[in-house]
KEPAGU-13793 format. One record per residue (C-alpha): residue number from 1; residue in three letters; x, z negated, y negated. Coordinates in steps of 0.05 Angstrom, whole numbers. Layout:
N
(NUM, "Ala", (X, Z, Y))
...
END
This chain:
497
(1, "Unk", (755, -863, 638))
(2, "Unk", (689, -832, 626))
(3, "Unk", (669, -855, 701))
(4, "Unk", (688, -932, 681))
(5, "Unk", (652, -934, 613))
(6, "Unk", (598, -903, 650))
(7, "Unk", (595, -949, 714))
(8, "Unk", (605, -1001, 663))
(9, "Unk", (550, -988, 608))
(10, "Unk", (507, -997, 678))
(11, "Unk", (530, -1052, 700))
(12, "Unk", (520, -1089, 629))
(13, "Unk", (446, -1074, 627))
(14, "Unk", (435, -1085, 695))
(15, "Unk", (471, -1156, 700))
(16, "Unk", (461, -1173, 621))
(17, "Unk", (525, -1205, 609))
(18, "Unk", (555, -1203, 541))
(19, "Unk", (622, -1185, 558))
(20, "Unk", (600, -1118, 582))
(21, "Unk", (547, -1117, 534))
(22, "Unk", (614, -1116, 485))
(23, "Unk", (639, -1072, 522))
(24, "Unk", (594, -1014, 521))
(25, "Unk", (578, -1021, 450))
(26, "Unk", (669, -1020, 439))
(27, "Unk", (657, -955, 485))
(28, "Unk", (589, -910, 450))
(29, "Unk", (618, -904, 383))
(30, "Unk", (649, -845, 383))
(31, "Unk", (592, -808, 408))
(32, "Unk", (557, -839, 362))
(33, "Unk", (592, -823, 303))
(34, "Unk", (590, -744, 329))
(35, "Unk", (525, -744, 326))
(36, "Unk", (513, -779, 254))
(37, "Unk", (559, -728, 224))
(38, "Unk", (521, -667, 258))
(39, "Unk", (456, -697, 228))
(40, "Unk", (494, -710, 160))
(41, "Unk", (504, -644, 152))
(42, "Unk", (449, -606, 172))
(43, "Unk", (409, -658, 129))
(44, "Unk", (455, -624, 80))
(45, "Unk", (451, -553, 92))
(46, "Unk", (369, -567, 83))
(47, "Unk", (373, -596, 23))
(48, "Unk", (418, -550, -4))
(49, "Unk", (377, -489, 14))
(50, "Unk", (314, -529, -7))
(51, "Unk", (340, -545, -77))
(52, "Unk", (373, -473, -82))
(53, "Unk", (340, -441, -146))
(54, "Unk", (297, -380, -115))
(55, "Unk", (340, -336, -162))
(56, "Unk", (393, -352, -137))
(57, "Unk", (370, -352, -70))
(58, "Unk", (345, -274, -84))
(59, "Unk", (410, -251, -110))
(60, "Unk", (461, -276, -50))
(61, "Unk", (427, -220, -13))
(62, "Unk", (478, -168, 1))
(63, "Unk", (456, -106, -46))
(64, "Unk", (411, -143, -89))
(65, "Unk", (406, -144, -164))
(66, "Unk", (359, -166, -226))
(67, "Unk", (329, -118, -271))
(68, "Unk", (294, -174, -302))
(69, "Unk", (248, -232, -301))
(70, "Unk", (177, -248, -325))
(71, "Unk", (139, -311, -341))
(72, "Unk", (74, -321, -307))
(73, "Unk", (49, -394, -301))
(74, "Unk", (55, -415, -226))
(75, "Unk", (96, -373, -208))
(76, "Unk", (152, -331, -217))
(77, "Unk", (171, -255, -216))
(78, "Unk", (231, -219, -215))
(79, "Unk", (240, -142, -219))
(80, "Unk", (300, -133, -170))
(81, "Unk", (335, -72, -147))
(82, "Unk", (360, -62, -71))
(83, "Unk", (412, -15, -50))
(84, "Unk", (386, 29, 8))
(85, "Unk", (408, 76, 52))
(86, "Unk", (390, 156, 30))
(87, "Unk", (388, 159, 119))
(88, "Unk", (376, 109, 163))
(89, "Unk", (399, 139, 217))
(90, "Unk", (467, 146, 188))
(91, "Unk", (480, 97, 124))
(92, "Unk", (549, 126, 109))
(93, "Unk", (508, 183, 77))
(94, "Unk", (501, 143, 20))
(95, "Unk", (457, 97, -18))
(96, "Unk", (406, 99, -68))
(97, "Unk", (379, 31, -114))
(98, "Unk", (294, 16, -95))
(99, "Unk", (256, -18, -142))
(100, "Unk", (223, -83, -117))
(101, "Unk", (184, -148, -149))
(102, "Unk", (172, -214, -124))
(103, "Unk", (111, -254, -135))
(104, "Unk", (141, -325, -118))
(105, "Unk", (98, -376, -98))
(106, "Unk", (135, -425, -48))
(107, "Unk", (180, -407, 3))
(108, "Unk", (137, -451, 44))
(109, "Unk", (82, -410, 35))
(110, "Unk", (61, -337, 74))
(111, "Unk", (91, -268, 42))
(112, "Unk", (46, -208, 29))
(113, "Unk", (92, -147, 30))
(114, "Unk", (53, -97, -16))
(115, "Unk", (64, -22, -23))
(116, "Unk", (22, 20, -65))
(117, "Unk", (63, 92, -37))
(118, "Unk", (82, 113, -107))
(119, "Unk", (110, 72, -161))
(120, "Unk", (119, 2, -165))
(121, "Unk", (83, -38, -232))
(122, "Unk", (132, -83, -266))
(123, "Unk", (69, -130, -286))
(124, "Unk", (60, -198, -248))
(125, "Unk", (-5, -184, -203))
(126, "Unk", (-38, -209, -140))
(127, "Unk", (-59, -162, -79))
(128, "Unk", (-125, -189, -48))
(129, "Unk", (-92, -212, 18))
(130, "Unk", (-32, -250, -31))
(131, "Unk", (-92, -288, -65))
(132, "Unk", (-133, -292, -9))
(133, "Unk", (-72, -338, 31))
(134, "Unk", (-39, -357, -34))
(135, "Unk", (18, -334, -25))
(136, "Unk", (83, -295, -46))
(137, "Unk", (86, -226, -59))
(138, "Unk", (138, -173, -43))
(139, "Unk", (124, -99, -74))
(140, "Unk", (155, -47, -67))
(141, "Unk", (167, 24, -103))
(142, "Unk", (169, 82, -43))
(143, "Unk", (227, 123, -45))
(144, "Unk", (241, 184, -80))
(145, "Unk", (195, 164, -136))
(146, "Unk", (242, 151, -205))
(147, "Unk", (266, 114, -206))
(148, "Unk", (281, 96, -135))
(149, "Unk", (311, 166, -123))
(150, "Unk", (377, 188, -90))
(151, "Unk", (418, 233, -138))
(152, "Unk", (425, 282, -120))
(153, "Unk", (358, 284, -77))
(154, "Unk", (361, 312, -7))
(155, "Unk", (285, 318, 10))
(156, "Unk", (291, 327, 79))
(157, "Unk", (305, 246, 81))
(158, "Unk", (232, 234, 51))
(159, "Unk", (192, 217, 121))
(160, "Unk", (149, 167, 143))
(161, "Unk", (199, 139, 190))
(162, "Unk", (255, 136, 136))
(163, "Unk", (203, 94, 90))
(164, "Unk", (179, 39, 147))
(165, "Unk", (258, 46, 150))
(166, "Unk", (269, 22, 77))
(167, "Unk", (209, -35, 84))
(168, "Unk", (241, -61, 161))
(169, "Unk", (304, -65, 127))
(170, "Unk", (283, -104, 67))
(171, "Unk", (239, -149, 108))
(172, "Unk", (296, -164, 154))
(173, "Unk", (341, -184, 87))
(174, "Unk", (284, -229, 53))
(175, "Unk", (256, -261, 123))
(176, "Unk", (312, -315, 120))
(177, "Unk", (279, -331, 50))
(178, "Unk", (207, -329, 67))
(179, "Unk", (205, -355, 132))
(180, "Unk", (135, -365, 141))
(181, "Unk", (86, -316, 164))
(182, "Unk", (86, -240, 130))
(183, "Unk", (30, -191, 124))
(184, "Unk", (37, -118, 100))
(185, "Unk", (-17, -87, 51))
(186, "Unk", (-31, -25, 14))
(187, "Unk", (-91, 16, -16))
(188, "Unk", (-104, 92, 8))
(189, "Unk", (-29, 122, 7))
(190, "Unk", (1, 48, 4))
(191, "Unk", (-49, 22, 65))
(192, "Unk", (-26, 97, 101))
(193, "Unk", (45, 70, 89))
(194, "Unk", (30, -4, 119))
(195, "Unk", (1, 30, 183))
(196, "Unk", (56, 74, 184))
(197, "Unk", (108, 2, 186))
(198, "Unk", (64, -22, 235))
(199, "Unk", (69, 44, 281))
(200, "Unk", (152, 39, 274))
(201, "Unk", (161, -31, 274))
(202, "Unk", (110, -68, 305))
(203, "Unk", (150, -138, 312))
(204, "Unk", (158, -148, 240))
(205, "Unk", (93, -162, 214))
(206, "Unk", (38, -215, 236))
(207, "Unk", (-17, -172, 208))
(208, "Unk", (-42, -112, 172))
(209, "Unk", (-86, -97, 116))
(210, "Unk", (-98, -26, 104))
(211, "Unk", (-146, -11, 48))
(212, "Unk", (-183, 59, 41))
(213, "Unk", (-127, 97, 90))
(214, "Unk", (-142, 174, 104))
(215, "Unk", (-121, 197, 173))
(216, "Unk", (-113, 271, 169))
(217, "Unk", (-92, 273, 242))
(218, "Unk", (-110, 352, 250))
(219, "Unk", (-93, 378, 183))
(220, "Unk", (-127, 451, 200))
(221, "Unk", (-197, 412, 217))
(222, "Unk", (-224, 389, 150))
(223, "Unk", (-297, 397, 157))
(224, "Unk", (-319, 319, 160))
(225, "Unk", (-306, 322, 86))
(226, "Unk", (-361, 374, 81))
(227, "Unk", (-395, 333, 118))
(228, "Unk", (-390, 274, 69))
(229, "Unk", (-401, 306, 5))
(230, "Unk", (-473, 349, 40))
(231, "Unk", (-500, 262, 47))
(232, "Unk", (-465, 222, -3))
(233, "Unk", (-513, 187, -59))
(234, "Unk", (-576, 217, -78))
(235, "Unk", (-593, 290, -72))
(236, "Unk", (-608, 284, -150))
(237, "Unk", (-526, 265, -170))
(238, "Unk", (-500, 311, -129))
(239, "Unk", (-542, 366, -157))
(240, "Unk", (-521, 339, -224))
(241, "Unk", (-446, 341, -207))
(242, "Unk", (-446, 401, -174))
(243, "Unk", (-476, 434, -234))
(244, "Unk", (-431, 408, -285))
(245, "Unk", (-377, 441, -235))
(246, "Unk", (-410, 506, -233))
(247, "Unk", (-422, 509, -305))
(248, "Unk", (-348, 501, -317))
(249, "Unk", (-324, 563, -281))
(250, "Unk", (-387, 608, -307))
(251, "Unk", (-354, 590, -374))
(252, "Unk", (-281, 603, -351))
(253, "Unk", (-262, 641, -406))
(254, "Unk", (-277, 603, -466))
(255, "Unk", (-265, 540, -438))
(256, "Unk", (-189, 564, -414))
(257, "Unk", (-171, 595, -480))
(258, "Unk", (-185, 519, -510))
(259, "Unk", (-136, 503, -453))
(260, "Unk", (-83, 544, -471))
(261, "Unk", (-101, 524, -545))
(262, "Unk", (-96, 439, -510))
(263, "Unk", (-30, 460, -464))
(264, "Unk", (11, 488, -527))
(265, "Unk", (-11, 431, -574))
(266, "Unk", (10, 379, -520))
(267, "Unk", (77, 423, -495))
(268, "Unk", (50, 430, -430))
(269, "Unk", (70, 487, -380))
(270, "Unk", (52, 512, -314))
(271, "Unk", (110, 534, -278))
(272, "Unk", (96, 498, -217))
(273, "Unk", (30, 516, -199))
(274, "Unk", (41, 582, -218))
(275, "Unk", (-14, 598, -281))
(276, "Unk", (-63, 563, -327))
(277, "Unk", (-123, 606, -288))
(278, "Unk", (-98, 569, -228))
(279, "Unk", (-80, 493, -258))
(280, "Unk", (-155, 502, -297))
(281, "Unk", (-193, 522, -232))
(282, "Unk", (-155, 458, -195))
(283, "Unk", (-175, 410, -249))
(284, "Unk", (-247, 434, -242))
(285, "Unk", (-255, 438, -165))
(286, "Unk", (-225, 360, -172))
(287, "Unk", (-295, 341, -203))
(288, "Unk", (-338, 324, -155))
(289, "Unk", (-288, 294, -113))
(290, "Unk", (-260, 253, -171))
(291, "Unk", (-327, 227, -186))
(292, "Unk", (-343, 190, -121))
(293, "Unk", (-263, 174, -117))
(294, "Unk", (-268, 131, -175))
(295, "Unk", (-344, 120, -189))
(296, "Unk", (-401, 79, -168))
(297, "Unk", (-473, 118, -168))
(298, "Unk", (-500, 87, -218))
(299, "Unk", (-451, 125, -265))
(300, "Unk", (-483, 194, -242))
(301, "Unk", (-544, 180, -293))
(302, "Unk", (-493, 166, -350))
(303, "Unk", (-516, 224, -405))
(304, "Unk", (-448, 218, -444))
(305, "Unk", (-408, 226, -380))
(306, "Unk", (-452, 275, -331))
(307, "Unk", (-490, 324, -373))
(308, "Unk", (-567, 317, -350))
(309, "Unk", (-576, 398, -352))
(310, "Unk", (-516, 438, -339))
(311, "Unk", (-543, 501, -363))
(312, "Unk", (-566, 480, -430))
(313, "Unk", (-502, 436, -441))
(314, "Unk", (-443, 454, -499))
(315, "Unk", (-377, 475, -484))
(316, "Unk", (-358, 412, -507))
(317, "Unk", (-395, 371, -462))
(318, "Unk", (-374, 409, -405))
(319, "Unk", (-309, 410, -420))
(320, "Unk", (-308, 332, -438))
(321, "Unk", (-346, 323, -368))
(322, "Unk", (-288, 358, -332))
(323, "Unk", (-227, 326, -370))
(324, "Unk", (-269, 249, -366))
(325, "Unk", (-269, 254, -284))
(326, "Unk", (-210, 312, -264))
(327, "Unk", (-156, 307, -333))
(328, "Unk", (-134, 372, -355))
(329, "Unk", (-65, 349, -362))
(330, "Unk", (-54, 340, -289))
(331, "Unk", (-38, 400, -259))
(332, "Unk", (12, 427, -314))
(333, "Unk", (92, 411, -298))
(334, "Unk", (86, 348, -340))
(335, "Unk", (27, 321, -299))
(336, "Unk", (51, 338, -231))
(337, "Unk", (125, 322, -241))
(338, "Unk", (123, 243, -229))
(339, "Unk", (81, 259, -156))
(340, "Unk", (122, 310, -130))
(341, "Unk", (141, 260, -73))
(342, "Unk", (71, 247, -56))
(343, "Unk", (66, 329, -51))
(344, "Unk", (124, 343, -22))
(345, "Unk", (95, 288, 35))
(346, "Unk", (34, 319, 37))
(347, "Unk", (59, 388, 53))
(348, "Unk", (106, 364, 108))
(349, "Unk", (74, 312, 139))
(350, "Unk", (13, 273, 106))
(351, "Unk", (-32, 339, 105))
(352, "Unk", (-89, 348, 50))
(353, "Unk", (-155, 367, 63))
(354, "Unk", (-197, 432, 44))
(355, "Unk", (-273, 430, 23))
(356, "Unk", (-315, 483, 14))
(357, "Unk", (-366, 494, -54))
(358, "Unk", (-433, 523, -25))
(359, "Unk", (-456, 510, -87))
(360, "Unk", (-413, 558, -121))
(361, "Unk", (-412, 632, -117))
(362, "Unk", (-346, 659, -82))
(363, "Unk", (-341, 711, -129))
(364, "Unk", (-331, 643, -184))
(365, "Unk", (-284, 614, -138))
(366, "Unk", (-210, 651, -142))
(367, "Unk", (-161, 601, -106))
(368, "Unk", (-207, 544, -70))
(369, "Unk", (-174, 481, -51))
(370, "Unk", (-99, 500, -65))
(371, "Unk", (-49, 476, -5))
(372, "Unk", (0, 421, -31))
(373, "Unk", (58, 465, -26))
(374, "Unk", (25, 499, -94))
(375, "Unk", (48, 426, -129))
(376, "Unk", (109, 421, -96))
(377, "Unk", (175, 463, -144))
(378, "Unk", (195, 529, -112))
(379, "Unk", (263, 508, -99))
(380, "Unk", (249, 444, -53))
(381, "Unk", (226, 475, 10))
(382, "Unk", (173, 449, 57))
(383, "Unk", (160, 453, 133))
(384, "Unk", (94, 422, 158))
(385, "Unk", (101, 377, 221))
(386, "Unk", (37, 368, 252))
(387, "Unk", (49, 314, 304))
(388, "Unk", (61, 264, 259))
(389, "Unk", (-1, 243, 245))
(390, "Unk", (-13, 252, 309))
(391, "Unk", (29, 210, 340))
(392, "Unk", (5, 153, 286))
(393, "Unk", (-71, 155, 308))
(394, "Unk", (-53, 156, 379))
(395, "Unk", (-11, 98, 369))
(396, "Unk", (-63, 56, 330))
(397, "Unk", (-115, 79, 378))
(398, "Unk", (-84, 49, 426))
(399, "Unk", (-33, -7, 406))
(400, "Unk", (-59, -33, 346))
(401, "Unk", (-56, -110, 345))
(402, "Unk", (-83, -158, 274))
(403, "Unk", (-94, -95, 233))
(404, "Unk", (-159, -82, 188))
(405, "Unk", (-174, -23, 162))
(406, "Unk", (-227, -25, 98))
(407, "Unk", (-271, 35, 76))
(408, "Unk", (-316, 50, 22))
(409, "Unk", (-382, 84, 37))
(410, "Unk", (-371, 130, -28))
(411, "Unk", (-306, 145, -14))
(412, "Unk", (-285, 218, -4))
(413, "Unk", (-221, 191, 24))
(414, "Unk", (-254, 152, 78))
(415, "Unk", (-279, 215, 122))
(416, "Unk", (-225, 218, 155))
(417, "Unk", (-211, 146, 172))
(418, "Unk", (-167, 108, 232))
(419, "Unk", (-205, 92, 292))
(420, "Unk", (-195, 38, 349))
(421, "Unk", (-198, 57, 416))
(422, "Unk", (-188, 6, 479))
(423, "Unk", (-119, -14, 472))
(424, "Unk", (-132, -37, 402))
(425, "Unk", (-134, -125, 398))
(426, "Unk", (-160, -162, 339))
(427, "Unk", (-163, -104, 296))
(428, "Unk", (-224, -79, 258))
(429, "Unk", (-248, -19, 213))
(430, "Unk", (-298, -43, 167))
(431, "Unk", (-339, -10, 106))
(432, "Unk", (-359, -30, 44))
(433, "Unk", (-423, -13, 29))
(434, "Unk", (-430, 31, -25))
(435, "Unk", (-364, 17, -50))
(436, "Unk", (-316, 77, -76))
(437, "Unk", (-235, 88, -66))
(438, "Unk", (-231, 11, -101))
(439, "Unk", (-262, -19, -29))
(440, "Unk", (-236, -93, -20))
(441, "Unk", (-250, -151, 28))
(442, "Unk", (-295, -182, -27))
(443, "Unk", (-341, -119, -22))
(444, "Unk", (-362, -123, 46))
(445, "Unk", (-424, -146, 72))
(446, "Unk", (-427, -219, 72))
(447, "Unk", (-420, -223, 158))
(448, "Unk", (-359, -178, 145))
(449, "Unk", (-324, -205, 92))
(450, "Unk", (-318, -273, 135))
(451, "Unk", (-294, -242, 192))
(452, "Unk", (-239, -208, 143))
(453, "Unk", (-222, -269, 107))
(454, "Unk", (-220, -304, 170))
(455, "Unk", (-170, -259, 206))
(456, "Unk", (-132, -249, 144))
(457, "Unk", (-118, -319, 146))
(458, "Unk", (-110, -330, 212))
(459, "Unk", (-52, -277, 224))
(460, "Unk", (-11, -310, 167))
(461, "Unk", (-23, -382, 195))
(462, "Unk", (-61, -418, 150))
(463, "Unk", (-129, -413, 173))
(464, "Unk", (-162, -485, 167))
(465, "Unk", (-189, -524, 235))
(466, "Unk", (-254, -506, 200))
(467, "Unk", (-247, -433, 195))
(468, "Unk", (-217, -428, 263))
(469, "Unk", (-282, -451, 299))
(470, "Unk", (-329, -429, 240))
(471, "Unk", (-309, -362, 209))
(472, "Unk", (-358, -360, 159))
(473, "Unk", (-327, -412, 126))
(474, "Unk", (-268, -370, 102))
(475, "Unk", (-254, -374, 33))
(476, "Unk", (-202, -337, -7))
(477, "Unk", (-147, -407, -17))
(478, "Unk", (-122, -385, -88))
(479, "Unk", (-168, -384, -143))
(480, "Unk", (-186, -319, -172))
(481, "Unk", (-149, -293, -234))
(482, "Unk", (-173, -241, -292))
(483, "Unk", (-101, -213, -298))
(484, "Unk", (-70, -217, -229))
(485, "Unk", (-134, -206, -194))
(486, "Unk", (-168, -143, -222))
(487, "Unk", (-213, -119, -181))
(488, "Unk", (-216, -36, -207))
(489, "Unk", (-177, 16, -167))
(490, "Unk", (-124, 44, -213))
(491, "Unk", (-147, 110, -236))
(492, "Unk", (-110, 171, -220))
(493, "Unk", (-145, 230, -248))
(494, "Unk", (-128, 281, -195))
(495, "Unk", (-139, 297, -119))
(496, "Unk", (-90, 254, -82))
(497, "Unk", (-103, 184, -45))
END
């Protein structure tokens, strides 16, 4: 039959009768109709996904749920909670809930997937990559920090791998959602985390943007931090900041008996690090560091901050100096408590590095730079694995592809940064100059900060005609804004990136 209607729809148009005319329209329409109803309903599906509230949308995700949502005019954002496994490798180990926002924009618009490495802020704002494409923004809170922790905790599941595993599997749930293009993002231990997504699963994302990023890749060889604080600024701040340091533990003894008098006002203990002596001479050997961590130059000649003459200065001032850059409440249980993730990461895989104080006489000096096992409670136990980072810097040196690293030139942090060796492609490490731990695209020389904005763009495809054959003409596409915008690194008064 199919043969006849065939021979016959051939005949029609090639003799131009009528009756066969007739004919082959009599025989097309069920075809015809097949196809009008396929249409018809994927016309359909569309519209129904395109008209589906994004709520809505957010919550048919298996394991997803809302905590809440927040106003914030052109947009909106949603504090969600996903259900995760404690183990990747084996999910009927059970599950724990992770904290995550969304920053909607458009589905039609690229996805910046944002982890700071620590907690995740429940406050509408805008990464520089989100505002730099204009697009959505996924955050989220790392594991083990409350209060995305397994209960109980088994530590030994806190790893780099098991984290990219928690952001893969996430990505892989909201992808049907955000569709377009997705870049990953993080400053110091979030932009270690994005290269660490990158290194695990290096199909997910179309680019990388890894702000201030330490590589400790040899956790033993820590002397390019001496290095960095012999040169950085003037010779005339750091003589100023290592003498306020100095001062401080000449004057150990009356300036820890107004800590004890501080820690039992407050109700603060030291069971973790083992003694006040040791929690006071932490806090102080945190001070120079601090100050360039957090600090431009400028802030070195600042009398009320940085005591002009040491020798001369009050307890007071000296101990106002310390507490202003390094916070005596960090190091007691109640300071350290909320990081013990970061520490417990740190003393099994991350590494921490180790400076030296020429400045200071040893015989001032009782502890030095204290390992991070000292923060870490006695009864969660630690085994260092040094080929992790390891394996990470090899595997950036040589397979990185649409990753940017960003440094600042006053950043302690940045000694130790990634590299690119020959098998990296369209990646780039560049520094900010004079910049601290808050480096950002919009800091880098002008030459730079194209090329960043360009790529940036580029990678989450929606880079202009104009900007793909002139670079310099890259321009952030969203509009800056005083509350989701801020520019100032959040300030964490204690050594940790």
């Amino acid at each position: 039959m199919r043969k006849t209607l065939r021979w016959l729809l051939a005949l029609a148009v090639f003799m131009g009768t009528l009756s066969t005319a007739g004919a082959a329209t009599a025989a097309e329409p069920e075809a015809s109709t097949a196809t009008a109803t396929t249409a018809t309903a994927t016309t359909a599906t569309t519209t129904a996904t395109a008209t589906t509230d994004i709520k809505e949308r957010l919550l048919s995700i298996p394991g997803m749920s809302l905590i809440e949502e927040k106003p914030y005019t052109g947009y909106r954002f949603f504090v969600l909670s996903y259900t995760q496994p404690v183990d990747h490798r084996n999910p009927a180990k059970g599950t724990f809930p992770q904290r995550i926002t969304v920053l909607h924009k458009d589905v039609s618009r690229p996805t910046v997937f944002y982890t700071s490495g620590y907690h995740v802020s429940t406050t509408p704002s805008r990464r520089e990559p989100t505002q730099i494409v204009d697009g959505n923004q996924v955050s989220l809170e790392y594991r083990y920090f409350t209060p995305s922790r397994p209960d109980p905790a088994d530590w030994t599941k806190l790893d780099i791998w098991q984290a990219a595993g928690d952001q893969h599997r996430l990505f892989k749930a909201l992808k049907p959602v955000y569709a377009e293009k997705w870049l990953s993002t993080g400053g110091s231990k979030g932009g270690m985390t994005a290269t660490y997504y990158e290194r695990f699963y290096p199909r997910d994302m179309d680019g990388v943007v890894a702000y201030v990023a330490p590589n400790d890749v040899v956790n033993q060889e820590d002397s390019a931090y001496d290095r960095f604080f012999a040169k950085v600024g003037t010779k005339g701040c750091r003589d100023r900041l290592n003498a306020v340091q100095r001062e401080a533990l000449v004057r150990r003894e009356p300036l820890e008996k107004r800590y004890a008098e501080f820690a039992e006002a407050e109700g603060f203990t030291f069971t973790t690090v083992g003694s006040l002596d040791k929690a006071f001479e932490a806090v102080v050997l945190d001070y120079v560091w601090g100050f360039w961590q957090y600090n431009q130059l400028e802030n070195c000649t600042d009398d009320a901050v940085i005591p002009p003459d040491a020798k001369n200065a009050t307890d007071d001032q000296i101990w106002n100096s310390i507490d202003a850059i390094s916070g005596f409440s960090f190091y007691t249980d109640q300071g350290l408590e909320p990081y013990t993730p970061y520490y417990y990461q740190a003393a099994t895989q991350l590494g921490a590095p180790t400076i030296h104080f020429p400045h200071i006489e040893p015989g001032l000096v009782r502890y030095g730079y204290q390992p991070p096992r000292t923060f870490v409670p006695r009864e969660i136990p630690t085994r260092f694995q040094p080929w992790a980072m390891r394996d990470v810097d090899t595997w950036v040196r040589h397979n990185a592809r649409h990753m940017l690293f960003v440094y600042g030139q006053n950043d302690p942090w940045g000694a130790e940064p990634f590299r690119l060796g020959k098998g990296a492609k369209d990646s780039y490490v560049l520094t900010a100059p004079g910049a601290n731990h808050g480096a950002r695209v919009a800091g880098l020389a002008e030459d730079d900060q194209a090329l960043a904005t360009a790529r940036i763009l580029e990678w989450a495809g929606v880079a202009s005609a104009t900007v793909q054959s002139n670079p310099s003409a890259a321009k952030p596409l969203a509009r800056f804004d005083a509350k989701l915008d801020a520019r100032d690194v959040e300030r964490e008064r204690t050594l940790r990136p």
